[in-house]
C-alpha positions as CSV (number, residue, x, y, z in Angstrom):
1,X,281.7,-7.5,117.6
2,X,281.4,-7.4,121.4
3,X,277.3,-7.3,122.1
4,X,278.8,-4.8,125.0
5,X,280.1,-2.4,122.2
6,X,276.7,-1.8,120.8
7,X,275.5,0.6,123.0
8,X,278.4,2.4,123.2
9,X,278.7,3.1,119.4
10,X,274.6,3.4,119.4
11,X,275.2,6.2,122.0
12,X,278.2,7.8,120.0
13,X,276.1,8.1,116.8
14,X,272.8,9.3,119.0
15,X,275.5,11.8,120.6
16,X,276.5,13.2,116.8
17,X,273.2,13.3,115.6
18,X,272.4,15.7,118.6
19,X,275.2,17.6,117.7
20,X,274.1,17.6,114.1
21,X,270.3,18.2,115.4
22,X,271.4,21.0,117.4
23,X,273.9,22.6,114.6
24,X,270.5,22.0,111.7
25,X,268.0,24.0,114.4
26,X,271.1,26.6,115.0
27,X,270.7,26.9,111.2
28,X,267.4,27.2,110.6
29,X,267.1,29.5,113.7
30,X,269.8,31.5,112.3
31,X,268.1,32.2,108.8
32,X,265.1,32.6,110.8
33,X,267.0,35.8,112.2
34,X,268.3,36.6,109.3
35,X,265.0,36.9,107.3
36,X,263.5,38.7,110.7
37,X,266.4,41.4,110.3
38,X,266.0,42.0,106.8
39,X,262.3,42.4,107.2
40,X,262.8,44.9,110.1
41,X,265.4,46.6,107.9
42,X,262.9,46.9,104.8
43,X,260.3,48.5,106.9
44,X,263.0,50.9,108.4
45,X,264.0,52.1,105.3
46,X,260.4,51.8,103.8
47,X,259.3,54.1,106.8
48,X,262.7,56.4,106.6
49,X,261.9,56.9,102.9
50,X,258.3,57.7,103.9
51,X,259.7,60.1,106.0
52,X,262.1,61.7,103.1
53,X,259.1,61.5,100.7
54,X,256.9,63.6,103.3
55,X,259.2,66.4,104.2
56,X,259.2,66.3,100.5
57,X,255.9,67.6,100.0
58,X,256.3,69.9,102.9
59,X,259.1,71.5,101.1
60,X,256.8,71.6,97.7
61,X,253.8,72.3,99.2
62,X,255.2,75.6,101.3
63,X,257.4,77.1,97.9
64,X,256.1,80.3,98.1
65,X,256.6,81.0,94.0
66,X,258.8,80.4,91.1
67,X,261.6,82.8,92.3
68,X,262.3,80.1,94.8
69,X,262.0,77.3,92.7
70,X,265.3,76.4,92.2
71,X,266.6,76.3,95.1
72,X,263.4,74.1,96.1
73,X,263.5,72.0,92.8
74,X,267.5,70.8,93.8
75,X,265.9,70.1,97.8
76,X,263.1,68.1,96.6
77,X,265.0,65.8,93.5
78,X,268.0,65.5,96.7
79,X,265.0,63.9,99.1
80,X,262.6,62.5,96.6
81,X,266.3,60.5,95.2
82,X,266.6,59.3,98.6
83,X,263.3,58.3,99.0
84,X,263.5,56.1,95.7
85,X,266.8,54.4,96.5
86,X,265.5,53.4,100.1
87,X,262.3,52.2,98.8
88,X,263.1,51.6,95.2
89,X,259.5,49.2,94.5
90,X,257.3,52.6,95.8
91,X,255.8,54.2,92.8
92,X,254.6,56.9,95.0
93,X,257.7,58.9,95.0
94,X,258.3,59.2,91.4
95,X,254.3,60.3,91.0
96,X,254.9,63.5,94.5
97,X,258.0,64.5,92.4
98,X,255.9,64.7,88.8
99,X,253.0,66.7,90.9
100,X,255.9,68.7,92.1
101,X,257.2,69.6,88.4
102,X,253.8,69.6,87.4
103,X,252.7,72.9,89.7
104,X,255.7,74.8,88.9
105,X,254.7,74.3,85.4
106,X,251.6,76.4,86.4
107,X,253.7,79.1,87.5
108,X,255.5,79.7,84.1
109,X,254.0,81.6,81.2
110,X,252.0,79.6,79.1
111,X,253.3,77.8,75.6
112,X,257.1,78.9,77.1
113,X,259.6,76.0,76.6
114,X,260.2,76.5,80.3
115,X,256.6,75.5,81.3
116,X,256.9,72.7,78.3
117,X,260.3,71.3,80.0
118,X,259.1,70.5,83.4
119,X,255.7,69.1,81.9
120,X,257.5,66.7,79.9
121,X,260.0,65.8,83.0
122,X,256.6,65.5,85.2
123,X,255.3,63.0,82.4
124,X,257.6,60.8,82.6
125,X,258.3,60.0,85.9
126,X,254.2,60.0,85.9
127,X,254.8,57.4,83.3
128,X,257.3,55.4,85.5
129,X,254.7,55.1,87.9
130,X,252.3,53.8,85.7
131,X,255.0,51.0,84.5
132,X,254.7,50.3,88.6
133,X,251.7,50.6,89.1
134,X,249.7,49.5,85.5
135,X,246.1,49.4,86.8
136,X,245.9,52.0,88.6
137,X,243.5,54.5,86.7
138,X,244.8,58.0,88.7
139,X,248.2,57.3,87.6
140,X,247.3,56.9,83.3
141,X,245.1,60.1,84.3
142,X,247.4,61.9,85.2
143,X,249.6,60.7,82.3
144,X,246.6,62.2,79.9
145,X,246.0,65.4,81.9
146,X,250.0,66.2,81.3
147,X,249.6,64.8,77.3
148,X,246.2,67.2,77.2
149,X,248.8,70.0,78.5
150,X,251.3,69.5,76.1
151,X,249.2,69.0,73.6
152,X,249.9,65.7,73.0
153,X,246.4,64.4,70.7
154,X,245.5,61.2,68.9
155,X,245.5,57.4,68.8
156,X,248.0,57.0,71.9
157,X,245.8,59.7,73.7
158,X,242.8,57.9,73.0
159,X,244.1,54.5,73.7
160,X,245.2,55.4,77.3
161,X,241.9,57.4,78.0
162,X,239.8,54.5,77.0
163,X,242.3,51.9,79.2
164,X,241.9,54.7,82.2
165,X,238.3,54.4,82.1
166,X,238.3,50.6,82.0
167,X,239.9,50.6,85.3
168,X,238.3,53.8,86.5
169,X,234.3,53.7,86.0
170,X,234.2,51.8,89.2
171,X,236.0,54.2,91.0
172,X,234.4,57.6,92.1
173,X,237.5,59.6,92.5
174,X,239.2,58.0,89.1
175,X,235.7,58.6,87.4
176,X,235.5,62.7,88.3
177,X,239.0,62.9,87.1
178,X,238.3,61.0,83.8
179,X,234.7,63.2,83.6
180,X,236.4,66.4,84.0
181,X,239.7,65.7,81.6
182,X,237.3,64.3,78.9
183,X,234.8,67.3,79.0
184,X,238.3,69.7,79.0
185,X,239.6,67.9,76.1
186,X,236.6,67.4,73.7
187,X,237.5,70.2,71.5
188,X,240.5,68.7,70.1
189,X,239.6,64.9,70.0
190,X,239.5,63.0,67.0
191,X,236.4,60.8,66.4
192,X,237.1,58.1,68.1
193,X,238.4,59.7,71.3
194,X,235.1,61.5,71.1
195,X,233.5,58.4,71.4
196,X,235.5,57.1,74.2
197,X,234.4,60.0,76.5
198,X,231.0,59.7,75.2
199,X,230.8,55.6,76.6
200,X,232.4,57.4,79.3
201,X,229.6,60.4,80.1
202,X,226.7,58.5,79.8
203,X,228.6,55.6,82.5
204,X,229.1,59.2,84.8
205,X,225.5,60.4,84.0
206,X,224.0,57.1,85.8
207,X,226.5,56.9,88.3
208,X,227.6,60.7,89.8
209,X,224.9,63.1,87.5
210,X,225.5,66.2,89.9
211,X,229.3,66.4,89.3
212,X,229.4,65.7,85.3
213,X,226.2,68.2,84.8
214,X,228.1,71.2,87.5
215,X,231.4,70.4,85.4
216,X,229.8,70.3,82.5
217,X,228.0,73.8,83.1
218,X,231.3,75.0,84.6
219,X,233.6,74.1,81.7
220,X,230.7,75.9,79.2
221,X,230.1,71.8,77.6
222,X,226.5,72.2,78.1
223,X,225.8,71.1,74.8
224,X,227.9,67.9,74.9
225,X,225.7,66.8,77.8
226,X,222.1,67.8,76.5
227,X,221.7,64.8,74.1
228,X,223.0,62.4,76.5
229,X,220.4,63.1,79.2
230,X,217.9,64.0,76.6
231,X,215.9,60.9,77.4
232,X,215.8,61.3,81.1
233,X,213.1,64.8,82.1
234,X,214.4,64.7,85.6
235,X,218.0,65.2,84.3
236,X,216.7,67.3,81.9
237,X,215.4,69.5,84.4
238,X,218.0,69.1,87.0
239,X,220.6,70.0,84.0
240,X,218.5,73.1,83.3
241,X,218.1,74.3,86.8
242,X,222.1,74.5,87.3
243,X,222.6,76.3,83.8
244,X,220.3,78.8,85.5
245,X,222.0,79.3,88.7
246,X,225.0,79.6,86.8
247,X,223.9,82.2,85.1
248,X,222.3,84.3,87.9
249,X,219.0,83.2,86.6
250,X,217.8,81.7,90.1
């Protein structure tokens, strides 16, 4: 071969790589774009099902009463739907619509198979959350405080209790929840559930006192909370002062 031709086919093939160069940084530009777009497009929707999810909660927050409700129950499963197919991975949706069922469930006549319905409907969407969400102590609490409503007691209650408070002791707003659904449910606990809230009260005691003793005194649980602090006089006292102000004593 020529020794002239060599630069002319060494310039061709530097000529195609370019080509080839420019068409590989086209690419990787173009997915570049691509992923860009699709992550502007997630937040969009993210923020548009935000949006649903809010007006939402407007719509449950201003029902008036249950004469309304089902004209409000049909809006807010139409916007809470939307929300969860535009943000399908947001657990928060399914847990505003159980809230939702859950306080039009207050509004019905106790024991009614009406309240009993949209309990059961708020539990499990409470429960899908949880499958999203599985260490998140609010959302088994809630779980519980629906089970404690439906009267749902035993070994599956006490299971989840003692797996909320796991997660929750560290928590202050997860701990007052657990504090107050354990001193409301005491009465109908097994053994071993007692004992779960038990661990549970003396973990509150050292960590929030004021709140477990005013719940205590305000859910009339007085003597579930004496032997636990019986050790400590300035609990003691502290304990004794609020069951006198409660009762107009001071």
């Amino acid at each position: 071969m020529p020794t002239e031709a060599i630069p002319s086919i060494t310039a061709t093939a530097a000529r195609r790589g370019e080509r080839g160069g420019g068409r590989s940084h086209r690419g990787r530009y173009g997915t570049l774009l691509g992923l860009v777009c699709l992550a502007c497009l997630w937040s969009l929707a993210s923020g548009v099902a935000s949006l649903v999810a809010w007006q939402a909660g407007r719509v449950s927050a201003d029902a008036p009463a249950l004469v309304a409700a089902g004209a409000q129950e049909r809006a807010i499963r139409r916007l809470l739907a939307s929300a969860r197919r535009l943000d399908p991975g947001n657990p928060r949706y399914a847990d505003q619509f159980a809230l939702h069922l859950e306080r039009l469930a207050g509004q019905t006549p106790p024991r009614s198979d009406l309240e009993r319905g949209l309990l059961t409907q708020a539990r499990d969407l409470y429960l899908e959350g949880v499958r999203q969400r599985p260490t998140w102590p609010l959302g088994l609490t809630s779980v519980l405080r629906t089970d404690f409503k439906l009267q749902r007691w035993g070994q599956e209650f006490t299971r989840r209790y003692a797996r909320a408070a796991d997660l929750g002791r560290s928590e202050p707003v997860a701990l007052r929840a657990l504090v107050d659904l354990g001193l409301a449910v005491w009465p109908v606990l097994d053994p071993d559930g007692r004992r779960e809230v038990a661990t549970l009260l003396r973990h509150g005691l050292r960590l929030d006192p004021a709140h477990l003793m005013g719940r205590a005194v305000q859910l009339r649980r007085a003597a579930l909370v004496e032997p636990l602090i019986a050790d400590d006089p300035a609990l003691v006292r502290r304990f004794a002062d609020l069951r006198a102000r409660a009762a107009g004593l001071r």
